[in-house]
C-alpha positions in Angstrom: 0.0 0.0 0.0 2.8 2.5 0.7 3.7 4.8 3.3 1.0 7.5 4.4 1.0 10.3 6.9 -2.3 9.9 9.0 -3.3 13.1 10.7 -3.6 12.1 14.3 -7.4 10.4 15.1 -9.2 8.4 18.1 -9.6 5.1 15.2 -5.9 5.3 14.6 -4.8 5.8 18.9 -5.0 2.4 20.0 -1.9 1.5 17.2 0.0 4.2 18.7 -0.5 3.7 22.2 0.6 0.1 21.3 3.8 1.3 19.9 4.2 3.2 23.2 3.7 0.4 25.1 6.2 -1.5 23.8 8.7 0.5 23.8 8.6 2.7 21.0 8.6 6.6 21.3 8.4 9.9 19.1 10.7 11.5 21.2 14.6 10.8 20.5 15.7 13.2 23.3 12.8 12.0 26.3 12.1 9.2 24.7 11.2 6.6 27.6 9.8 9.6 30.0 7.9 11.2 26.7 6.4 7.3 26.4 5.1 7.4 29.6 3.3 10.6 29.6 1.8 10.2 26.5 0.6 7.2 27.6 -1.2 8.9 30.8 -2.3 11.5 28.8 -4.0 8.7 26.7 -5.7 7.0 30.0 -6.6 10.3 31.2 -8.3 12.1 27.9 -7.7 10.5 24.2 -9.9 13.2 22.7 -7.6 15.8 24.6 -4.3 14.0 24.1 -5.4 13.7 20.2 -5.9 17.4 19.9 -2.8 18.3 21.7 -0.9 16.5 18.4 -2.1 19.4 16.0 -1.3 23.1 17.8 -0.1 25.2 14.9 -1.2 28.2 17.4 1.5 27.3 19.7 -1.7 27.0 22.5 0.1 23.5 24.6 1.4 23.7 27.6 5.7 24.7 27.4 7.8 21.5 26.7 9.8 20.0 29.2 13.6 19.6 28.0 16.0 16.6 29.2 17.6 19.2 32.1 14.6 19.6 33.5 14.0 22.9 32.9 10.5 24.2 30.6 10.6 26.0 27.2 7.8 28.0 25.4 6.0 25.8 22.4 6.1 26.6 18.8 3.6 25.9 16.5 3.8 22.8 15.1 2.1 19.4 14.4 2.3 15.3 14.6 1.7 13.4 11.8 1.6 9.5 12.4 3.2 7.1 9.6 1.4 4.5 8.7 2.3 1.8 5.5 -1.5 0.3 5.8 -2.7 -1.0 8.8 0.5 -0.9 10.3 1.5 1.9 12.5 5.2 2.5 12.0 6.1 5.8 13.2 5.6 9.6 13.8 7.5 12.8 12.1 6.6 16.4 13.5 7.0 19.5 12.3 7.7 22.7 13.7 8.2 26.7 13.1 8.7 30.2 14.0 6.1 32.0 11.5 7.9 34.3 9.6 11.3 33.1 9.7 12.9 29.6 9.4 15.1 30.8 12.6 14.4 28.6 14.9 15.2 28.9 18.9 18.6 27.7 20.4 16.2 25.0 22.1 14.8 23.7 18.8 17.7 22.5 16.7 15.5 21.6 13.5 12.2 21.9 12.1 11.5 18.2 11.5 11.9 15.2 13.8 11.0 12.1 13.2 11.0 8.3 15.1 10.1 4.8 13.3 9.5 1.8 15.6 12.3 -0.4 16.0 10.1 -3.7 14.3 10.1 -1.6 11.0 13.2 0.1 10.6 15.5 -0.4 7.4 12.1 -0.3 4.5 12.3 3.3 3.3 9.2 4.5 6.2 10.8 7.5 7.5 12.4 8.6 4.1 8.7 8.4 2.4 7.5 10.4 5.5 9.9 13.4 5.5 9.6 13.4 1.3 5.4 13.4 2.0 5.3 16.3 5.1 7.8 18.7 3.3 5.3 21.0 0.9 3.7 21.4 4.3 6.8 23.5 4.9 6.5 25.3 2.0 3.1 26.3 2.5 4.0 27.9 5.9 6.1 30.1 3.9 9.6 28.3 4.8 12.2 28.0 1.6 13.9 25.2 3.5 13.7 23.1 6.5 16.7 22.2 9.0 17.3 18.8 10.9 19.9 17.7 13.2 20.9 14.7 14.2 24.0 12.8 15.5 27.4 12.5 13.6 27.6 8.7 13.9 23.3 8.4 13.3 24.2 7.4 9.5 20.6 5.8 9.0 19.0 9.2 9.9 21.7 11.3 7.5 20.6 8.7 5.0 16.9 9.6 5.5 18.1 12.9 5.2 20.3 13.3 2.0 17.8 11.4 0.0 15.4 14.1 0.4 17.6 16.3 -0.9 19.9 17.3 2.5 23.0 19.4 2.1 25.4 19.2 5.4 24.8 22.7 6.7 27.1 22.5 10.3 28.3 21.1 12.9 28.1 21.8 16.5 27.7 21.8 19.8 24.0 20.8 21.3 22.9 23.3 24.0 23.6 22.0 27.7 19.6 21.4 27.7 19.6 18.8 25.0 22.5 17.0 26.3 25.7 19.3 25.2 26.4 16.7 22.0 27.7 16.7 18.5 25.4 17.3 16.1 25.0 18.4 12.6 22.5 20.0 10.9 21.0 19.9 7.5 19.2 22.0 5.3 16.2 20.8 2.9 15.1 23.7 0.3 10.9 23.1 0.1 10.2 24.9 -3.0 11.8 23.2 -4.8 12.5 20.1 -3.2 16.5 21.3 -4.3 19.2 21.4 -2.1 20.2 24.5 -0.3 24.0 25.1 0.6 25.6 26.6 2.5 25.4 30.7 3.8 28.2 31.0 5.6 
């Protein structure tokens, strides 16, 4: 059937919060802690816990970082993957209208996490290729997304999509103080954008 992005719904929740429970998570930073809470926040309220997946107005409560400490919520948005009935993942996307800036907390626009059981068939390369025009229709001529040096699955994901290494650095000391490096996806054209230092 093919990979799909399925806009978070209550008829597709019970595949996700089976992912969840065993051990999957959308969160590479948080991931077992972001596991757990989603799954509360499913017990508690699914209706509530599904809306909270779609808040381009930035309206969600701030976002707990790995030190502990809270930072303000940009607009932004889940999409689950799905390759039929099979739930296989989540990519999200987020912005600060009016800029592709992005805050020192927020290292790239685009995240995404497959579940371990269906890793390695193309899912998360089909994802990022189907949720970049949303980019473009937020008014963003490119996208950036970090990820580790030695994560050469994810750089794969990336550079077939049309990625061009931006930089290298340092993560801030709220998101673990790492290497990273970053890359840079034009959305208009789908071309790849270089460079601007």
């Amino acid at each position: 059937m093919g990979t799909r992005l399925v806009v978070p719904d209550l008829a597709h929740l019970p595949a996700y919060a089976e992912a969840l429970k065993r051990g999957w998570s959308p969160d590479n930073v948080r991931s077992a802690e972001t596991a757990r809470e989603h799954l509360a926040e499913i017990e508690r309220d699914p209706e509530a816990f599904v809306r909270s997946l779609d808040d381009r107005e930035a309206r969600g409560e701030p976002i707990p970082m790995p030190d502990g400490t809270t930072v303000a919520r940009l607009p932004g948005y889940f999409r689950w993957i799905f390759d039929g009935d099979d739930f296989c993942g989540a990519i999200n996307f987020r912005w600060k209208p009016g800029t592709e800036g992005l805050p020192p907390y927020c290292p790239g626009h685009i995240g995404y996490a497959v579940v371990p059981w269906l890793r390695g068939r193309g899912h998360a390369t089909a994802a990022l290729r189907l949720l970049l025009p949303d980019a473009a229709r937020e008014g963003l001529r490119y996208v950036e997304i970090t990820t580790d040096p030695d994560n050469v699955a994810s750089r794969r994901v990336i550079e077939a999509n049309g990625g061009v290494l931006h930089d290298e650095f340092m993560k801030p000391a709220s998101l673990g103080g790492t290497p990273s490096v970053r890359y840079r996806i034009g959305t208009l054209t789908q071309a790849p954008v270089g460079r601007s230092d």
